[in-house]
TIBAKOL-591541 format. One record per residue (C-alpha): residue number from 1; x, y, z. Coordinates in steps of 0.2 Angstrom, whole numbers, always signed. Layout:
BEGIN
<fiti pos="NUM" X="X" Y="Y" Z="Z"/>
...
This chain:
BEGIN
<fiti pos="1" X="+81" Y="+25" Z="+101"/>
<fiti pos="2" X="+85" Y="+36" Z="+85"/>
<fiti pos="3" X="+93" Y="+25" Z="+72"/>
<fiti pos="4" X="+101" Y="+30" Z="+54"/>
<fiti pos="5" X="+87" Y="+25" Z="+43"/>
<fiti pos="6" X="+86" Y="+27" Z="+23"/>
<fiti pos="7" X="+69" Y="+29" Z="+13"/>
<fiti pos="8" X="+69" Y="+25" Z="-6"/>
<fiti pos="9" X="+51" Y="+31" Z="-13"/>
<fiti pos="10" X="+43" Y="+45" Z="-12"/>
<fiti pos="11" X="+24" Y="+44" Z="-17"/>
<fiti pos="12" X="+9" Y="+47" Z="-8"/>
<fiti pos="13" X="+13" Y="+35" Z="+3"/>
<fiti pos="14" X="+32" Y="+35" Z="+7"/>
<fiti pos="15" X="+32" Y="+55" Z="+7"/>
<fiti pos="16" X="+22" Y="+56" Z="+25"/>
<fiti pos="17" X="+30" Y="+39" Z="+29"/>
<fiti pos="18" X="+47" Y="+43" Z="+30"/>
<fiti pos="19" X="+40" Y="+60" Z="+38"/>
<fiti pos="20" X="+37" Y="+53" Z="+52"/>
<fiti pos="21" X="+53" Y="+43" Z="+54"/>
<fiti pos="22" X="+63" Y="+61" Z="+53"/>
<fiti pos="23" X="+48" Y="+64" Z="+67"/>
<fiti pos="24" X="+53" Y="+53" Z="+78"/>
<fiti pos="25" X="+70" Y="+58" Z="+80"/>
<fiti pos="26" X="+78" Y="+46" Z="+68"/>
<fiti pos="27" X="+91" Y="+52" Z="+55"/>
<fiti pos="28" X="+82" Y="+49" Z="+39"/>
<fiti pos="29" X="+92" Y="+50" Z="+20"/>
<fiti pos="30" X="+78" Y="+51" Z="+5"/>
<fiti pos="31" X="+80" Y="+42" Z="-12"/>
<fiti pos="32" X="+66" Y="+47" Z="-26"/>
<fiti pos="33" X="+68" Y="+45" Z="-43"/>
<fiti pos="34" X="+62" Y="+62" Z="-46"/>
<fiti pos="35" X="+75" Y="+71" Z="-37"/>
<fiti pos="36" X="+65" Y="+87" Z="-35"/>
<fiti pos="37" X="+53" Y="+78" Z="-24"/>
<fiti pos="38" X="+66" Y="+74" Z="-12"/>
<fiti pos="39" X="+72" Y="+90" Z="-11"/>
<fiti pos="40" X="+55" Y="+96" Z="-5"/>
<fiti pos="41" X="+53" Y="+81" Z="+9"/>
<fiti pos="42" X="+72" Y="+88" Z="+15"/>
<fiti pos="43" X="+66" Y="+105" Z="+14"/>
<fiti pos="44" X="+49" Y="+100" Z="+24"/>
<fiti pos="45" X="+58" Y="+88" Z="+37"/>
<fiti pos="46" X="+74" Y="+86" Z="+44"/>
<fiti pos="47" X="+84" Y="+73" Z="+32"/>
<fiti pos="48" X="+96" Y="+71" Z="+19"/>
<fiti pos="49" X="+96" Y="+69" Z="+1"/>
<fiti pos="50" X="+104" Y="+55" Z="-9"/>
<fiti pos="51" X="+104" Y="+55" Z="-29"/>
<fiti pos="52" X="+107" Y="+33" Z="-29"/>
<fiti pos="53" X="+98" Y="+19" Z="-18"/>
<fiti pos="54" X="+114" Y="+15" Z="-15"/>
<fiti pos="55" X="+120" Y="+31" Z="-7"/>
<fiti pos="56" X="+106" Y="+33" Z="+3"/>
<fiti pos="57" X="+109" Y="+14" Z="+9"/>
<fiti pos="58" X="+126" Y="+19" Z="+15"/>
<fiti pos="59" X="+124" Y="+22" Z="+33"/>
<fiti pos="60" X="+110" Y="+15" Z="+37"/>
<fiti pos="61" X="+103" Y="+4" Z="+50"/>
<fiti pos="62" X="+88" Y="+2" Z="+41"/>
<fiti pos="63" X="+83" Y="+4" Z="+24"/>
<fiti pos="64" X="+64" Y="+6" Z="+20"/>
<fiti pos="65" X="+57" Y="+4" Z="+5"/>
<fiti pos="66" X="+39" Y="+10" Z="-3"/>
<fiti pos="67" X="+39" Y="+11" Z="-22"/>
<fiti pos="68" X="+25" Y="+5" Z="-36"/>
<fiti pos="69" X="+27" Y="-12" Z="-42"/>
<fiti pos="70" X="+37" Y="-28" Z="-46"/>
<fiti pos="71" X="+47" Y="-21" Z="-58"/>
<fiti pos="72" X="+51" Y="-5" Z="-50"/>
<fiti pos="73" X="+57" Y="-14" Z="-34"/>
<fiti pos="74" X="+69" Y="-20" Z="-44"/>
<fiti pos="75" X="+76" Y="-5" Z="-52"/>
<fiti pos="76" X="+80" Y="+4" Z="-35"/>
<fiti pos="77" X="+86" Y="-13" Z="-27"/>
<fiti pos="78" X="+97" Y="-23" Z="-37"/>
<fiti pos="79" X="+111" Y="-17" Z="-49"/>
<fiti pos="80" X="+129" Y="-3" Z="-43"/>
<fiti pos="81" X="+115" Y="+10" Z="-39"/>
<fiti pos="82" X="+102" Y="-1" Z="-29"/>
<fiti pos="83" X="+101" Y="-4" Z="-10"/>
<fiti pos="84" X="+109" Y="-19" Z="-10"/>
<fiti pos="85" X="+127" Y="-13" Z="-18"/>
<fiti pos="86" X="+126" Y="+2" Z="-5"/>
<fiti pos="87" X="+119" Y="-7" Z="+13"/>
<fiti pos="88" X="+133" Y="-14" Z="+24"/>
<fiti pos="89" X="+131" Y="-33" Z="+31"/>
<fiti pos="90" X="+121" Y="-37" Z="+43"/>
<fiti pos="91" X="+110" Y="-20" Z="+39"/>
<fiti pos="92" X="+89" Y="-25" Z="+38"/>
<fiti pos="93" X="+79" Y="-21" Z="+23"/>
<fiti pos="94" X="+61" Y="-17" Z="+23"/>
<fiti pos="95" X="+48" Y="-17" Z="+8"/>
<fiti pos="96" X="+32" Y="-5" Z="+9"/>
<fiti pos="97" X="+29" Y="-8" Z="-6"/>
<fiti pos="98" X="+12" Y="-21" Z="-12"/>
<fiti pos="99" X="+22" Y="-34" Z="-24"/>
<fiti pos="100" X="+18" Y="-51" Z="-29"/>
<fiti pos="101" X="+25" Y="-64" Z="-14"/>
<fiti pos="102" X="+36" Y="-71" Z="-28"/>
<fiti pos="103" X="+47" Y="-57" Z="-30"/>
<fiti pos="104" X="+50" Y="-52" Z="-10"/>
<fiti pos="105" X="+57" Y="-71" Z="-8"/>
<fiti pos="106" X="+66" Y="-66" Z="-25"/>
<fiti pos="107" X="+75" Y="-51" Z="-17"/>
<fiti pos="108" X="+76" Y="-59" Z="+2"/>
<fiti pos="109" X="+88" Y="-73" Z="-7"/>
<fiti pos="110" X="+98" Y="-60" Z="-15"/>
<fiti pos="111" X="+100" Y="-49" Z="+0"/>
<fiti pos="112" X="+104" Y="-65" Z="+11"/>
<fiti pos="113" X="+119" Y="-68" Z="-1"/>
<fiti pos="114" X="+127" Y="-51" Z="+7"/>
<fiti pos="115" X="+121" Y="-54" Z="+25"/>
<fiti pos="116" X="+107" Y="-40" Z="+24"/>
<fiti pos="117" X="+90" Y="-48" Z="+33"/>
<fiti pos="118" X="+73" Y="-44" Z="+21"/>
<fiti pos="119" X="+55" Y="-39" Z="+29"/>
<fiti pos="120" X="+40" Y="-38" Z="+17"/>
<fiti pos="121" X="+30" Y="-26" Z="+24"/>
<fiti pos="122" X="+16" Y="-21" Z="+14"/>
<fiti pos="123" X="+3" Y="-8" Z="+23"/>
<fiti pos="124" X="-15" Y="-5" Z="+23"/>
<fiti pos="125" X="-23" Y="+14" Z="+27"/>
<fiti pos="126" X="-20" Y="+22" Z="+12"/>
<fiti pos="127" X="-16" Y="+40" Z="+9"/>
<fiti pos="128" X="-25" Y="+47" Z="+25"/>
<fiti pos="129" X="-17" Y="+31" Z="+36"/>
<fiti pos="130" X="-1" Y="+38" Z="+29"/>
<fiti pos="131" X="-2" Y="+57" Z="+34"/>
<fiti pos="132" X="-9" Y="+55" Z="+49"/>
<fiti pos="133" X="+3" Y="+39" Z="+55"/>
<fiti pos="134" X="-7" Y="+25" Z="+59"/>
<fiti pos="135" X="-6" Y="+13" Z="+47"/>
<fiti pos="136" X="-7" Y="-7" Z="+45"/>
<fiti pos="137" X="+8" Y="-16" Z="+43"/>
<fiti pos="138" X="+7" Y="-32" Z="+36"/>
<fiti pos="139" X="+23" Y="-40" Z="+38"/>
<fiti pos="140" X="+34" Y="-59" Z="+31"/>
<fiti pos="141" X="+50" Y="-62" Z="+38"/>
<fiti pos="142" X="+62" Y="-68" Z="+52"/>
<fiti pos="143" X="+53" Y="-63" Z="+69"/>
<fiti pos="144" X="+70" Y="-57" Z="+78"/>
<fiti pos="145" X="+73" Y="-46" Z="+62"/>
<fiti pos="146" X="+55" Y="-40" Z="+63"/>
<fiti pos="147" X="+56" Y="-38" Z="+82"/>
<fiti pos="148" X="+70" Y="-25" Z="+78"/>
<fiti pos="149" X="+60" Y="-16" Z="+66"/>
<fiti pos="150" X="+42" Y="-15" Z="+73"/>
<fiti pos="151" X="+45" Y="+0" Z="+87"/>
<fiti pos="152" X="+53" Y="+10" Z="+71"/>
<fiti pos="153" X="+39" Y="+5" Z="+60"/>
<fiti pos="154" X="+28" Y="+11" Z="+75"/>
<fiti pos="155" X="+33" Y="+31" Z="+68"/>
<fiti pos="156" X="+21" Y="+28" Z="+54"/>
<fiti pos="157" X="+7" Y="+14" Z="+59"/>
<fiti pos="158" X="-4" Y="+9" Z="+75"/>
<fiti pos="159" X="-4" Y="-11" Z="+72"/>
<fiti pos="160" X="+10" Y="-20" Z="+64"/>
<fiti pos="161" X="+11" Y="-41" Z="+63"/>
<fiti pos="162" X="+21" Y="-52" Z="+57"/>
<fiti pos="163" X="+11" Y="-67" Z="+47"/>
<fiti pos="164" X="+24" Y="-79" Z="+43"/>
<fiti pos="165" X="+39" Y="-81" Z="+34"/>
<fiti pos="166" X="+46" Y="-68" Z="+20"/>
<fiti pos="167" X="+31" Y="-68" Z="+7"/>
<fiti pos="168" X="+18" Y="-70" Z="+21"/>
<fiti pos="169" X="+17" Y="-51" Z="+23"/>
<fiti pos="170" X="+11" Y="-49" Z="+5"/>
<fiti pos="171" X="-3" Y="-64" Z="+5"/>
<fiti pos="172" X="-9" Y="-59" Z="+20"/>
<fiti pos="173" X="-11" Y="-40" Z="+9"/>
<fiti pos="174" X="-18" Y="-50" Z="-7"/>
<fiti pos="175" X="-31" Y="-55" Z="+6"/>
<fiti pos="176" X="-33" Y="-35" Z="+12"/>
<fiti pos="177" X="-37" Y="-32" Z="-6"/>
<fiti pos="178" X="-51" Y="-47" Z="-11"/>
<fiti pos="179" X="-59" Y="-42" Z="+5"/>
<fiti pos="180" X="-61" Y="-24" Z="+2"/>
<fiti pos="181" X="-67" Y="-28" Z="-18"/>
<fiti pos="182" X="-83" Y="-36" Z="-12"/>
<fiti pos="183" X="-88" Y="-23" Z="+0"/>
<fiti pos="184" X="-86" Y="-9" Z="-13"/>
<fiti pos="185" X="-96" Y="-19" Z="-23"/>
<fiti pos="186" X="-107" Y="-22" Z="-12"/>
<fiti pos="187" X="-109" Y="-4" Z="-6"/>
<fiti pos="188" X="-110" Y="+3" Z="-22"/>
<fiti pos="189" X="-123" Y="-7" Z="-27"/>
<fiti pos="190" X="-133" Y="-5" Z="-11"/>
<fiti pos="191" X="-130" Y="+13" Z="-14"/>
<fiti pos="192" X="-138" Y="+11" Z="-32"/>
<fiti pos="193" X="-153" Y="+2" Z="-25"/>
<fiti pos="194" X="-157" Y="+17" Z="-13"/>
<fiti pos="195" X="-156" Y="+31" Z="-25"/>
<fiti pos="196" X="-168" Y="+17" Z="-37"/>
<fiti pos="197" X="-179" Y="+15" Z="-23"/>
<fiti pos="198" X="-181" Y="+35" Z="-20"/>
<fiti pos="199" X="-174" Y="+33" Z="-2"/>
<fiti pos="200" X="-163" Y="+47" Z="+8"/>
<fiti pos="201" X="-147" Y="+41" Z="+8"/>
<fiti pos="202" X="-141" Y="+50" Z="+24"/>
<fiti pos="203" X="-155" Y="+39" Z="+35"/>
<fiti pos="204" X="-149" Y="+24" Z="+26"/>
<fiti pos="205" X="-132" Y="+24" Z="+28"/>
<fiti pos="206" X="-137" Y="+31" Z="+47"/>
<fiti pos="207" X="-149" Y="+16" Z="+50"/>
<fiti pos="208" X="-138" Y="+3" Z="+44"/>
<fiti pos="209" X="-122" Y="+8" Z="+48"/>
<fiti pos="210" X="-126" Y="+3" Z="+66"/>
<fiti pos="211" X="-129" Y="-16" Z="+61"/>
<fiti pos="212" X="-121" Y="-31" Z="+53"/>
<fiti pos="213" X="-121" Y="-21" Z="+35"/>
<fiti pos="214" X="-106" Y="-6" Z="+42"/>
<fiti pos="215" X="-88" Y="-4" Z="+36"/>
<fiti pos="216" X="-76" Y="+7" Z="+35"/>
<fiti pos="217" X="-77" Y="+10" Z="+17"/>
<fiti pos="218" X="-97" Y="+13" Z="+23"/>
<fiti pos="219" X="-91" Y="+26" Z="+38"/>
<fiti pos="220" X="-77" Y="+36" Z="+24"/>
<fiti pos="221" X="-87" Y="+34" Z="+7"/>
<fiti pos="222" X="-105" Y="+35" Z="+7"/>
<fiti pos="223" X="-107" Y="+54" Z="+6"/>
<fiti pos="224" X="-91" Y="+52" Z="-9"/>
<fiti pos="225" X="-103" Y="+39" Z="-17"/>
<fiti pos="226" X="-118" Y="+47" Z="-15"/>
<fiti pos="227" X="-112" Y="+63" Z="-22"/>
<fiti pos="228" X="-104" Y="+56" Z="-37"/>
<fiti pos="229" X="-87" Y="+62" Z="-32"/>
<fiti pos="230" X="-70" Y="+47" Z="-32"/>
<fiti pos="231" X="-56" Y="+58" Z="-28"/>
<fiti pos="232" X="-52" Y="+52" Z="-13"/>
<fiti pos="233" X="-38" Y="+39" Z="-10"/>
<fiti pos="234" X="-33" Y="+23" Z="-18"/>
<fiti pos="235" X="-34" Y="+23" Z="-37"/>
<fiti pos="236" X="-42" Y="+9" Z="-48"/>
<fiti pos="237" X="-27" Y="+7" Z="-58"/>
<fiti pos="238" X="-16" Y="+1" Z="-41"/>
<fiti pos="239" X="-31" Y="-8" Z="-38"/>
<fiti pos="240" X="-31" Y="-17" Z="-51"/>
<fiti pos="241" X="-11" Y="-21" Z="-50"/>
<fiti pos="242" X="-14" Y="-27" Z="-32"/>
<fiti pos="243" X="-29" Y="-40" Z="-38"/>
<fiti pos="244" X="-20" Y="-43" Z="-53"/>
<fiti pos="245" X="-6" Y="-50" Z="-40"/>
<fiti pos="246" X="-21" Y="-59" Z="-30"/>
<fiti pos="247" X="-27" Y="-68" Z="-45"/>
<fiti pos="248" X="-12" Y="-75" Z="-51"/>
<fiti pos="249" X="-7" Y="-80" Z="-32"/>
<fiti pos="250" X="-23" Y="-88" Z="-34"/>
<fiti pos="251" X="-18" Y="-99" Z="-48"/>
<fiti pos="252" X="-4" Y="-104" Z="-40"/>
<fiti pos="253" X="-12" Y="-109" Z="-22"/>
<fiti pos="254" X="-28" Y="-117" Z="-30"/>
<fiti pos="255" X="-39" Y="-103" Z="-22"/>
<fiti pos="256" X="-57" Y="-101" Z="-32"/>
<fiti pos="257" X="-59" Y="-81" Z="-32"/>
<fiti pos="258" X="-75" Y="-79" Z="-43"/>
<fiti pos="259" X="-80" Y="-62" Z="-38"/>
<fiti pos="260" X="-62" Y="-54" Z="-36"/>
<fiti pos="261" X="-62" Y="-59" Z="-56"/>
<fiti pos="262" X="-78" Y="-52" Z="-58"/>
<fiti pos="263" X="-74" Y="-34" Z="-46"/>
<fiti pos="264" X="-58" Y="-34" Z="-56"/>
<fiti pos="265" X="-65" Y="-35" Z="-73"/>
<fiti pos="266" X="-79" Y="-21" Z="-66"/>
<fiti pos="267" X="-62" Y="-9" Z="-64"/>
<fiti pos="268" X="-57" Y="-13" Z="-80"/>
<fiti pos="269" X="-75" Y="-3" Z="-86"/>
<fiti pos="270" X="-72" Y="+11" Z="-73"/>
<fiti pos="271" X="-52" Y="+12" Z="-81"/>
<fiti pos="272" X="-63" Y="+12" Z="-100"/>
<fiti pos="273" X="-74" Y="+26" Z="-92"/>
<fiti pos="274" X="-60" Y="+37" Z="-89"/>
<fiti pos="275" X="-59" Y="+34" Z="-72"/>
<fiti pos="276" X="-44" Y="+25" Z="-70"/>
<fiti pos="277" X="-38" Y="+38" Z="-58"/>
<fiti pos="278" X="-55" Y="+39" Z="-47"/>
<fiti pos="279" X="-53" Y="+29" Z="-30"/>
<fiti pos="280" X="-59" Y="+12" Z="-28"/>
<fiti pos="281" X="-77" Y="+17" Z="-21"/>
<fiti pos="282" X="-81" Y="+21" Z="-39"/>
<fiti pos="283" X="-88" Y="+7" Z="-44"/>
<fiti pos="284" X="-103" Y="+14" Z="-42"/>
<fiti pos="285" X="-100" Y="+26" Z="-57"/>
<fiti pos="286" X="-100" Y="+13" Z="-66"/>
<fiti pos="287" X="-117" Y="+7" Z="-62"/>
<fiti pos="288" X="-122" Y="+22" Z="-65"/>
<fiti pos="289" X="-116" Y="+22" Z="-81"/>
<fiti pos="290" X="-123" Y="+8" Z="-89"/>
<fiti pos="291" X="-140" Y="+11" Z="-78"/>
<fiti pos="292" X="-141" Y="+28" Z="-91"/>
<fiti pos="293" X="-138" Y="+15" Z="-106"/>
């Protein structure tokens, strides 16, 4: 059923996100704060250009949300230009953006105050998951609101769940992110060893792949690795905003995260390297770096 959607946040994420909304046959209205940028998306897809959240949150059914941190979730949701001065009662709001749990029960309150239901709704895949439409939703909220959502979330992702109540969708992310931290670790320095060790990479990766030792960031950045090259995907410096998030949850919830404050501290050398751009699999550059010490 096509719906009157809005989309506020046009990065590499949301760009292909709200894409595949207009896709799927839904009337979609853009919001970034470069207007240029949205005047491209409307150019590329079928869609609409607002120059407010608010008056891109007019008509909508919907509003989507997928910006870069705390802060800036704030800016496009609060105040006479945000989403919530423009969206009508009883309208749904949903946030792609990763944000700390905190301030997703923060704007859920404040929504509730004008009858607008709230989904946390972080998403896992990246830049690839986005384009191509099949990313991970990780979602917090009500489960009838998220019932309503799910099949229009389904334009843009191939497994969507709700966790728990609002909040629940970005723990269960912070979890996403400490999990992936100790594989990259792990693989970079198993790819370290195996250059050390004067092995052919290729067979490695193909030998031990098949086994308990393979993962995706294994399948989709070995040759990267190996090759020296980190321009592919999710960049340290949102890495280390998302376990920045993780670690102070952590405080709160009593959790003991020893080597996500260790991994996180080992970005922190790649972001003094220059590389705070480079994706996530370059930790290994920086083993590299201090091995030529």
């Amino acid at each position: 059923m096509s719906m009157k959607v809005a989309f506020i946040g046009l990065g590499v994420m949301g760009y292909p996100m709200a894409g595949h909304l207009a896709a799927a046959g839904h009337h979609v209205t853009v919001y970034n704060r470069t207007t240029e940028k949205a005047q491209q998306w409307a150019k590329k897809y079928t869609g609409e250009v607002a120059l407010t959240p608010a008056k891109a949150a007019e008509n909508a059914d919907v509003v989507f949300m997928c910006v870069g941190n705390d802060d800036d979730l704030r800016s496009v949701v609060y105040g006479a230009d945000g989403v919530i001065a423009g969206m009508q009662t009883g309208t749904i709001l949903v946030d792609h953006t990763t944000t700390s749990a905190e301030v997703a029960r923060e704007v859920s309150a404040n929504a509730a105050l004008k009858n607008i239901a709230f989904i946390d709704a972080p998403v896992s895949g990246g830049q690839a998951g986005a384009e191509n439409g099949v990313l991970t939703v990780m979602a917090g909220g009500d489960a009838v609101v998220f019932a309503k959502v799910q099949p229009i979330m389904a334009a843009f992702s191939r497994f969507s769940q709700l966790l728990g109540e609002v909040g629940s969708g970005q723990l269960c992310k912070m979890v996403n992110q400490i999990c992936i931290a100790g594989v990259v670790q792990g693989l970079a320095e198993g790819l370290h060893f195996a250059k050390q060790a004067g092995l052919d990479g290729e067979k490695v990766i193909e030998t031990i792949s098949k086994g308990a030792a393979g993962s995706w960031q294994m399948e989709n950045r070995y040759k990267t690795m190996w090759a020296g090259e980190y321009e592919f995907g999710f960049a340290v410096d949102w890495m280390r905003k998302d376990l920045g998030i993780a670690l102070d949850e952590a405080k709160s919830n009593g959790a003991t995260l020893p080597m996500t404050a260790t991994v996180d501290q080992y970005y922190a050398d790649v972001q003094a390297l220059g590389g705070g751009r480079y994706d996530t699999s370059s930790l290994l550059a920086r083993i590299e770096a201090l091995h030529k010490k």
